[in-house]
C-alpha positions as CSV (number, residue, x, y, z in Angstrom):
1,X,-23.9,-8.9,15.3
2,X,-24.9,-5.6,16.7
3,X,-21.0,-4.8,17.9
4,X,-20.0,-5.4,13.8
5,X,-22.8,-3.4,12.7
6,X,-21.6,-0.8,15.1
7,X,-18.1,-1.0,14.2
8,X,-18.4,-1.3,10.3
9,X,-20.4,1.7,10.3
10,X,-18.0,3.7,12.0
11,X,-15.5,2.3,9.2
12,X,-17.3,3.3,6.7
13,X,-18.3,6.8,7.9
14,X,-15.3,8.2,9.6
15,X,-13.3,5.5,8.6
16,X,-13.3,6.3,5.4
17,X,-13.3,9.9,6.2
18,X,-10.0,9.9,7.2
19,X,-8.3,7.8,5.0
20,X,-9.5,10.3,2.3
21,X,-7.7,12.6,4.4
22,X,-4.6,10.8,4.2
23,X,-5.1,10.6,0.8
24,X,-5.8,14.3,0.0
25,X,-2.6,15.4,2.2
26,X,-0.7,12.7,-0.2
27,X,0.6,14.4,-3.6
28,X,-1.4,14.8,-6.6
29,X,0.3,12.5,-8.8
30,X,0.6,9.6,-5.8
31,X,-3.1,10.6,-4.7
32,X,-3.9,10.0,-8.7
33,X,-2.7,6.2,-9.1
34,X,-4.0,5.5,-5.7
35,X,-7.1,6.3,-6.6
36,X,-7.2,5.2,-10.1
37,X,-6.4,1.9,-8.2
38,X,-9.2,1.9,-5.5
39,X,-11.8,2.8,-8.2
40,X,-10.8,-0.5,-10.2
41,X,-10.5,-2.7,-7.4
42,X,-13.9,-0.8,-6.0
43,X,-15.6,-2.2,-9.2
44,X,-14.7,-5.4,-8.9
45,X,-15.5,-5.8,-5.6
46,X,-19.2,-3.9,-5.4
47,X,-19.8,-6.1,-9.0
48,X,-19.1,-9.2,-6.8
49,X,-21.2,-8.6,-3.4
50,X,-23.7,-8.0,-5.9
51,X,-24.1,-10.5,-7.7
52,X,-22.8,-13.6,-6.0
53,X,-23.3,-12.1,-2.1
54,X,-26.5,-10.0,-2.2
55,X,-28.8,-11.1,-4.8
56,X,-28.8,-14.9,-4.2
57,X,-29.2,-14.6,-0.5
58,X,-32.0,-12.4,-1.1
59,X,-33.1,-15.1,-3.9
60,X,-32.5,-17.3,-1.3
61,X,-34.8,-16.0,1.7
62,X,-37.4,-14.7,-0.3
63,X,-38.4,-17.8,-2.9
64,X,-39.0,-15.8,-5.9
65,X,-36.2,-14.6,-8.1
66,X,-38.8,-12.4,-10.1
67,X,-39.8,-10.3,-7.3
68,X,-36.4,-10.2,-6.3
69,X,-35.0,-8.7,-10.1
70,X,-38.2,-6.4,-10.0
71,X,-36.9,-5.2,-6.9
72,X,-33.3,-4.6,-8.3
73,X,-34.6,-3.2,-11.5
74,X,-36.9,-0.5,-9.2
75,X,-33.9,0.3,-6.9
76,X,-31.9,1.0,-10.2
77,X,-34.3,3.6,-11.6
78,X,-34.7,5.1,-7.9
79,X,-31.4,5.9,-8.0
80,X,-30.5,7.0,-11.4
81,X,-33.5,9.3,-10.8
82,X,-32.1,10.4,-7.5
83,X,-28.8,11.5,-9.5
84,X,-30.4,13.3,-11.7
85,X,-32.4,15.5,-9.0
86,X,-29.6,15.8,-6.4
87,X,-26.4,15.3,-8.3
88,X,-25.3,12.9,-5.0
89,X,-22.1,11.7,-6.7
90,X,-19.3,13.3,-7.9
91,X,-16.5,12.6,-10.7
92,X,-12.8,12.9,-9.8
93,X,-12.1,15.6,-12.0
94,X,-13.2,19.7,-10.9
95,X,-14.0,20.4,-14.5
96,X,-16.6,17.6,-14.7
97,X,-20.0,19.3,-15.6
98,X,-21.2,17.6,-12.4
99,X,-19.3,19.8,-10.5
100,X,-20.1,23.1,-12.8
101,X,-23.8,22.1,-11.3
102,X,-22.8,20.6,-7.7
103,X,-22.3,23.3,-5.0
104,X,-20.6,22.7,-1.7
105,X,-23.7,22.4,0.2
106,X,-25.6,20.1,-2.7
107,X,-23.1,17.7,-2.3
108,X,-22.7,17.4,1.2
109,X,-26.7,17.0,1.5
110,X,-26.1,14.4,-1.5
111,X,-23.3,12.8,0.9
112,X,-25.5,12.5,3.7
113,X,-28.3,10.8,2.4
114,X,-26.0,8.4,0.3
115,X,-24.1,7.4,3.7
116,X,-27.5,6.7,5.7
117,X,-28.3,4.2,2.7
118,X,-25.1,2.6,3.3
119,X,-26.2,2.4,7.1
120,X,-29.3,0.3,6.4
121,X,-26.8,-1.8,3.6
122,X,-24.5,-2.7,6.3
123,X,-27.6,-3.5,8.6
124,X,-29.5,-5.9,6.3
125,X,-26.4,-7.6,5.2
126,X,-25.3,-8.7,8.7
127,X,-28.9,-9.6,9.6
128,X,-28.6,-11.9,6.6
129,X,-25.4,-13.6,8.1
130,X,-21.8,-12.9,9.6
131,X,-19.7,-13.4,5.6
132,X,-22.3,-11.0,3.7
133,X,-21.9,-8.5,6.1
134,X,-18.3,-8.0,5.8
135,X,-18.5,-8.3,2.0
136,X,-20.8,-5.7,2.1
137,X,-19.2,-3.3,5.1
138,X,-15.6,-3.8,2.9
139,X,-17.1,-2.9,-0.2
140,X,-18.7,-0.1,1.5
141,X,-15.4,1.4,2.7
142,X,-13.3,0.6,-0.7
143,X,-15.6,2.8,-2.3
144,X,-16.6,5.7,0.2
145,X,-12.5,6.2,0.0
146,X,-12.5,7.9,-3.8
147,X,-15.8,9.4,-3.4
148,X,-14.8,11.1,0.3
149,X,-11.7,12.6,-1.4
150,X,-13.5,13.8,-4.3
151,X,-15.9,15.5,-2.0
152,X,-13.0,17.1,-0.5
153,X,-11.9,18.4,-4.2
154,X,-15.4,20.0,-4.3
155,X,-15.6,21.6,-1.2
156,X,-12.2,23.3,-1.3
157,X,-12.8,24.5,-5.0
158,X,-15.9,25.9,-3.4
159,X,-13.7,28.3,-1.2
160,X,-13.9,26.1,2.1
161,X,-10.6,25.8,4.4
162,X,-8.8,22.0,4.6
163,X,-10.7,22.3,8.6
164,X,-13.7,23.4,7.4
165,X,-14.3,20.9,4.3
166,X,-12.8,17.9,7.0
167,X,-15.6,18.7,9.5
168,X,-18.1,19.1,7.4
169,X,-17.4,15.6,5.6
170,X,-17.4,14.6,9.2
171,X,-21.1,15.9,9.6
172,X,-21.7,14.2,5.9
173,X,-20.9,11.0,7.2
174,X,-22.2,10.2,10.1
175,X,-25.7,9.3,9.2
176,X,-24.4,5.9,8.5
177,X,-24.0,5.2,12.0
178,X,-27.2,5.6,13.3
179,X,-29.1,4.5,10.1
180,X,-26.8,1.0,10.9
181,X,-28.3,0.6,14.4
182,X,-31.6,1.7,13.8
183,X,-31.8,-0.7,10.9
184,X,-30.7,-3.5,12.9
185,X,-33.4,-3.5,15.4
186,X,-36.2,-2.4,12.9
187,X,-35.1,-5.4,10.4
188,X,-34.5,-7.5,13.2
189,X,-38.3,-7.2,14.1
190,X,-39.6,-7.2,10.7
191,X,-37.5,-10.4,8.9
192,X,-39.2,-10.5,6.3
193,X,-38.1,-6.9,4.3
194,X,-34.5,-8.1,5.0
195,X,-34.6,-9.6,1.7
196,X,-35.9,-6.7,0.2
197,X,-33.0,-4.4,1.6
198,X,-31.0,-7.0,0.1
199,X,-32.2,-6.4,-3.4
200,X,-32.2,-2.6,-3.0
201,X,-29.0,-2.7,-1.9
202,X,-27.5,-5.1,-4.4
203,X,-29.0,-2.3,-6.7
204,X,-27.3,0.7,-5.1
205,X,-24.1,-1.5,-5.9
206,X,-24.7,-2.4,-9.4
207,X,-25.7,1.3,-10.1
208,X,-22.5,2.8,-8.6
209,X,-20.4,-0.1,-10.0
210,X,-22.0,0.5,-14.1
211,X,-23.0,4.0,-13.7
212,X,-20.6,6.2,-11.4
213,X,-16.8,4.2,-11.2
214,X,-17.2,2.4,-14.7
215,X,-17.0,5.8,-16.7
216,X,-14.4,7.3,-14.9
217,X,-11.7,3.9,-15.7
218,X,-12.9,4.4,-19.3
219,X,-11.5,7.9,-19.2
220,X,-8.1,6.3,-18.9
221,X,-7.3,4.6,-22.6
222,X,-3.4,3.7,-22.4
223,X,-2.7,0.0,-22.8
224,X,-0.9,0.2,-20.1
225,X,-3.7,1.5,-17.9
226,X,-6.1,-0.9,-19.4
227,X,-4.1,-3.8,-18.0
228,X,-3.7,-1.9,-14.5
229,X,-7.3,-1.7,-14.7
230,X,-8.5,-5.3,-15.5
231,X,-5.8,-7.1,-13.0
232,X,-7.4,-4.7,-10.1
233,X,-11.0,-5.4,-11.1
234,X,-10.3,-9.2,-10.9
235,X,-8.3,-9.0,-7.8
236,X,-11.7,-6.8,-6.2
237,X,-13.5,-10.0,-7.6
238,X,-11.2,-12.5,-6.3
239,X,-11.3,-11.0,-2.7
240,X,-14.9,-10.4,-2.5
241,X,-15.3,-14.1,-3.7
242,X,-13.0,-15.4,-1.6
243,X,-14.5,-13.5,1.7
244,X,-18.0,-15.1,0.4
245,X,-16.8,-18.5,-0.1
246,X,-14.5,-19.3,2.9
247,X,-17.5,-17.8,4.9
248,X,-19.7,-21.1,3.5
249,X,-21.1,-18.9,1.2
250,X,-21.7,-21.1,-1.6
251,X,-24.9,-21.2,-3.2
């Protein structure tokens, strides 16, 4: 478990890194639809692990279903309140009045302490077992993808060179990876918060899911786009289920 912790860390720090990269290189118009795609197909997966990975595992190991949704509902406010303090996500659009308040640097220190969260995420979930660690660690990486490009948006329309901006999103990133292994052995030790990492995560998900990725598709109002839109969200849901399922995943 400790090699796949390893790894999926790594995938979704530098991982996703560079295959914002690739997409930034890309042309706007192609980097636009590939992106508007990822963000659909984002929300229906993080929607899923959610909801049918996370919270009844944590359901599961815990006993109580209250103290798990008073965990969720806390984890929620933490992080809407979070936003509103340090402005830690970023819409796809430089206009945005985030990013009239979002500086290079704020958002790189935002970036950093989003990506150790995802460390301890990736940690608890394959402490919990092999299926809701890779729904997680994939769910992770779909939607690190949109937000690592838009962070490279930011940073150039702050003045930075293409090196500059990569290597800093490098520096960004890479709290995940230790975060991930010194979340194993701390969780490993103490069992019995697993479940509550579980919950806090699930709410992490649910919150980026509703209250970051959500808005943005609902900028989009073309019939056309609409469709696009709901066939990707299923097909996020489909996957995530299917990942959960064949893993024995069933309850």
């Amino acid at each position: 478990m400790l090699f796949w912790v390893i790894f999926f860390s790594i995938m979704g720090s530098i991982g996703a890194i560079l295959a914002a990269s690739v997409f930034f290189i890309l042309g706007e118009n192609i980097q636009k639809k590939l992106i508007s795609a990822l963000l659909s197909f984002a929300t229906g997966t993080l929607l899923t692990a959610a909801l049918i990975g996370l919270i009844p595992e944590a359901i599961e190991m815990v006993g109580e279903p209250h103290l798990v949704t008073i965990v969720i509902l806390g984890g929620i406010l933490f992080f809407f309140f979070l936003e509103k303090f340090l402005i830690w996500r970023n819409c796809q659009n430089n206009a945005c009045e985030v990013h009239a308040h979002a500086p290079g640097p704020l958002v790189l220190i935002g970036d950093a302490f989003h990506n150790f969260t995802d460390g301890i995420v990736i940690a608890a979930a394959f402490l919990t077992n092999f299926q809701i660690g890779l729904a997680a660690s994939i769910t992770i990486i779909i939607h690190e993808i949109p937000q690592e490009t838009g962070d490279f948006g930011i940073l150039l329309h702050d003045g930075m060179t293409l090196k500059k901006a990569f290597l800093y999103n490098i520096l960004s990133s890479t709290p995940t990876i230790p975060a991930a292994i010194i979340s194993y052995f701390v969780l490993d030790t103490f069992r019995a918060t697993v479940p509550i990492f579980l919950a806090i995560s699930a709410a992490s998900f649910l919150y980026i899911a509703l209250s970051d990725l959500t808005p943005q598709l609902h900028q989009r109002t073309e019939t056309k786009e609409i469709i696009k839109q709901l066939i990707l969200v299923l097909l996020g849901i489909v996957v995530m289920a299917i990942i959960l399922i064949i893993g024995g995943h069933n309850h």
